[in-house]
py3Dmol code that shows the C-alpha trace and the ligand (Angstrom):
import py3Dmol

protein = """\
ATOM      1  CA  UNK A   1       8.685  46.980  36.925  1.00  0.00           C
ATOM      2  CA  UNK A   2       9.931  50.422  36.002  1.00  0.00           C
ATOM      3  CA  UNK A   3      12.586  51.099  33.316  1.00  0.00           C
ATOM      4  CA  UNK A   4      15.140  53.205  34.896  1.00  0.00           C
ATOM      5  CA  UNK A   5      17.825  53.523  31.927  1.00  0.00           C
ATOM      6  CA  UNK A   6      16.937  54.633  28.584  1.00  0.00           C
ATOM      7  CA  UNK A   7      12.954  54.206  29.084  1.00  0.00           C
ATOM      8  CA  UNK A   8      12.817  55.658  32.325  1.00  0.00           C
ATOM      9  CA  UNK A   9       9.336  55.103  33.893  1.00  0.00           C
ATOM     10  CA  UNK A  10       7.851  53.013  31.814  1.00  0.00           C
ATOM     11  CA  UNK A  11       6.787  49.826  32.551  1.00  0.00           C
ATOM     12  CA  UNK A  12       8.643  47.120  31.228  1.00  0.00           C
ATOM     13  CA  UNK A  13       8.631  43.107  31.709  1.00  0.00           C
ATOM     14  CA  UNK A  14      12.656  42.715  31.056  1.00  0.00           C
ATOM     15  CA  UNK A  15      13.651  45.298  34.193  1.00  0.00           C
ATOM     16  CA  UNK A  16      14.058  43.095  37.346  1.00  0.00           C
ATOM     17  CA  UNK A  17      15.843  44.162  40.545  1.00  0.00           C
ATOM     18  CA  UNK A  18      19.192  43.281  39.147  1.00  0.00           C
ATOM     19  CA  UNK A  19      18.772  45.703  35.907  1.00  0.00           C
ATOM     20  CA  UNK A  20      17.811  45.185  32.314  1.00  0.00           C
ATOM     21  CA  UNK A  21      17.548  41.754  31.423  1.00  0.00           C
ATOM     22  CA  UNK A  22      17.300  42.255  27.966  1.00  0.00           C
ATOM     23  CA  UNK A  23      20.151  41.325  25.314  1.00  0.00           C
ATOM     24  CA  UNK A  24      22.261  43.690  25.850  1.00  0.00           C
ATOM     25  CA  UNK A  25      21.009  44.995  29.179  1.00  0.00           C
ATOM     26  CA  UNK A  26      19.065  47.631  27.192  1.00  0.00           C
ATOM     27  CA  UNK A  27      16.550  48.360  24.645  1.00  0.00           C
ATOM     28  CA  UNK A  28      17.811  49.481  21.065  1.00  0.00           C
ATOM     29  CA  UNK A  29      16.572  52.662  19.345  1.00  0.00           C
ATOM     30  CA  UNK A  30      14.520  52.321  16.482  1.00  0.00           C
ATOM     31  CA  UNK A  31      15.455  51.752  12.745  1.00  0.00           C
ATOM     32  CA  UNK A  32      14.528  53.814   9.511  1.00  0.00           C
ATOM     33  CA  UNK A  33      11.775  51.365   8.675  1.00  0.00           C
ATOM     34  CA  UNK A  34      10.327  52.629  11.939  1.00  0.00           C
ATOM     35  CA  UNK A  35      10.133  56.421  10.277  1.00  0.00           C
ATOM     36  CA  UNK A  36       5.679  57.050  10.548  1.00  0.00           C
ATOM     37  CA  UNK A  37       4.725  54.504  13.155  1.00  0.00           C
ATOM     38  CA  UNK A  38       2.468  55.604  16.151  1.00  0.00           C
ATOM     39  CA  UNK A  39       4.293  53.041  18.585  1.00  0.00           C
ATOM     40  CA  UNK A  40       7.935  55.564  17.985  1.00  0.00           C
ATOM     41  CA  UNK A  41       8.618  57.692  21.356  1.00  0.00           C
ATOM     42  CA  UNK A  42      11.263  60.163  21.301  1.00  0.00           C
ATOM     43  CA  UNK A  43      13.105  60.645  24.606  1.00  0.00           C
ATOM     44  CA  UNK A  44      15.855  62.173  25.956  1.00  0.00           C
ATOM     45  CA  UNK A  45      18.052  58.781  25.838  1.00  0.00           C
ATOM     46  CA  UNK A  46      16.813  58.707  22.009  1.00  0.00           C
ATOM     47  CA  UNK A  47      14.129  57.208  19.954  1.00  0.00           C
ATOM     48  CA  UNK A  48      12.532  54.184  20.876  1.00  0.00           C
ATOM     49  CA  UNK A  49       9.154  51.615  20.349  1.00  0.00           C
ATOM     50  CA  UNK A  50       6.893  51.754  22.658  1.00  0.00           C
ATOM     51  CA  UNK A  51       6.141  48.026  22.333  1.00  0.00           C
ATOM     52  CA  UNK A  52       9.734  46.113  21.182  1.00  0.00           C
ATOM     53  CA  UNK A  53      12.918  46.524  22.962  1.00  0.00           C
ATOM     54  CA  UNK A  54      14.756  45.478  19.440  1.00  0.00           C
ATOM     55  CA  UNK A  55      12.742  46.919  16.564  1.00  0.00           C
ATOM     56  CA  UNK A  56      15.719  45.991  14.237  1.00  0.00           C
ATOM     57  CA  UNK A  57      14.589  42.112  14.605  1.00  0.00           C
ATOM     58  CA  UNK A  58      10.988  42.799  13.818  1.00  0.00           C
ATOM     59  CA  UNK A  59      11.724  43.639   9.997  1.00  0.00           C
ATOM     60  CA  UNK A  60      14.404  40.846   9.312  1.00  0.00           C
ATOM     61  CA  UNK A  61      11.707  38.447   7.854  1.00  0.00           C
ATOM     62  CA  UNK A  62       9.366  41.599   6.799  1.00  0.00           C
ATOM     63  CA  UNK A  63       7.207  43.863   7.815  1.00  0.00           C
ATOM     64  CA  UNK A  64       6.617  44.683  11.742  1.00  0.00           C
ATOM     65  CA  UNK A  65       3.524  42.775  12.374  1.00  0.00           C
ATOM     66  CA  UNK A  66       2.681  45.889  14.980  1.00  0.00           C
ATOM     67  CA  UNK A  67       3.548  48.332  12.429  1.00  0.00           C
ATOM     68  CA  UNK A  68       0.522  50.829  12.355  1.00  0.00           C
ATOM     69  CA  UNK A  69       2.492  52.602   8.828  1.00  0.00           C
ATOM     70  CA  UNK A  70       2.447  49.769   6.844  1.00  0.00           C
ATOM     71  CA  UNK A  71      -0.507  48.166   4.715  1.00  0.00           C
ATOM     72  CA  UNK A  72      -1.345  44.801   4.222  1.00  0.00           C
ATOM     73  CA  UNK A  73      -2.011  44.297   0.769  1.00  0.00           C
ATOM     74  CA  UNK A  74      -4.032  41.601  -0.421  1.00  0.00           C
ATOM     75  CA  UNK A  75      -7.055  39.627  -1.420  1.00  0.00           C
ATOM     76  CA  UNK A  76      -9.704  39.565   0.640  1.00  0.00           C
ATOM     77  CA  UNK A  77     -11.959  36.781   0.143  1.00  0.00           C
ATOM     78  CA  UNK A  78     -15.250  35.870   1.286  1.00  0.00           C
ATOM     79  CA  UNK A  79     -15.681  32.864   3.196  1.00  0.00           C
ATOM     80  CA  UNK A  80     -19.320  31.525   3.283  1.00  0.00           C
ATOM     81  CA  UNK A  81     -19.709  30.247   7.158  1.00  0.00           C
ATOM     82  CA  UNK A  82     -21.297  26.990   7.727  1.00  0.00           C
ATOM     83  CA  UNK A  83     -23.816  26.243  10.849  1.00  0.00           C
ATOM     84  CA  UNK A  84     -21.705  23.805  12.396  1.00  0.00           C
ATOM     85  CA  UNK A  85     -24.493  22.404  13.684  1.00  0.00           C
ATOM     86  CA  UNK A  86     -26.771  21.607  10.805  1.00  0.00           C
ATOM     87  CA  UNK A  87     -23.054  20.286   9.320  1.00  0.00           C
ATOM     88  CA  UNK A  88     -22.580  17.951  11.688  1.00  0.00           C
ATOM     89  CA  UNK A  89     -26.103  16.575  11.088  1.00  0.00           C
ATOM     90  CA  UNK A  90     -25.384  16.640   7.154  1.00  0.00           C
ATOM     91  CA  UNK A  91     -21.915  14.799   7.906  1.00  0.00           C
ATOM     92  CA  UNK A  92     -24.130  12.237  10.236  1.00  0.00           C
ATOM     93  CA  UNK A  93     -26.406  11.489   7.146  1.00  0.00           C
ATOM     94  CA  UNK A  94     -29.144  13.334   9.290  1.00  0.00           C
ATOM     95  CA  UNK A  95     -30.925  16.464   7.514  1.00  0.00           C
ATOM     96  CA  UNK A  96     -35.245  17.072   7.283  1.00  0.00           C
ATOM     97  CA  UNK A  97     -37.366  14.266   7.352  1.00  0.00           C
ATOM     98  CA  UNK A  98     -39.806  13.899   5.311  1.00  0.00           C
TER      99      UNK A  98
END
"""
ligand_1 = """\
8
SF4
S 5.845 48.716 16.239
Fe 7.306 47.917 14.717
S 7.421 49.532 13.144
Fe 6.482 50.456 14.948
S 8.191 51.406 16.034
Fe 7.892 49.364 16.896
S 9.294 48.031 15.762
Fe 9.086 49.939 14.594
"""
view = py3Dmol.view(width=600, height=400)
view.addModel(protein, "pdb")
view.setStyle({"model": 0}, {"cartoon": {"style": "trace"}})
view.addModel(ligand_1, "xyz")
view.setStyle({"model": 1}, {"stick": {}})
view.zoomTo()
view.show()
């Protein structure tokens, strides 16, 4: 359903016929974290995400997952991709006959 307080029009699974059903009975405006992410919409009722009613609880253990500001850093490695097939003939003490 629709969103008729502070995202008005927008579709939105926590509106139901009695209201907001969300904690609160409303969605919570972004935090500073937010500041460069594609998923912030300014409206008149304030700034929002697009995609979480409570940004604030998406950085308490880190990063926003959805975050499209933020870069994963990391190693990156290769894993070599077995033919599950011809492994499960290995395994099975199967392989080429000679
Ligand atoms: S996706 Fe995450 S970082 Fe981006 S606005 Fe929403 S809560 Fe903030």
């Amino acid at each position: 359903m629709q969103c008729q307080t502070v995202k008005v029009g927008k579709e939105c699974t926590f509106w139901a016929s009695s209201g907001c059903t969300y904690i609160g009975r409303s969605c919570y405006p972004v935090i500073e974290s937010c500041n460069g992410c594609n998923r912030v919409m300014t409206l008149p009722s304030g700034i929002y995400c697009t995609t979480y009613a409570d940004p604030k609880s998406k950085w308490v253990l880190g990063s926003c997952n959805f975050a499209t500001h933020v870069k994963i850093e990391g190693k990156v490695e290769e894993v070599k991709m077995k033919n599950p097939l011809k492994a499960s003939k290995k395994a099975a003490g199967g392989g080429k006959k000679k």
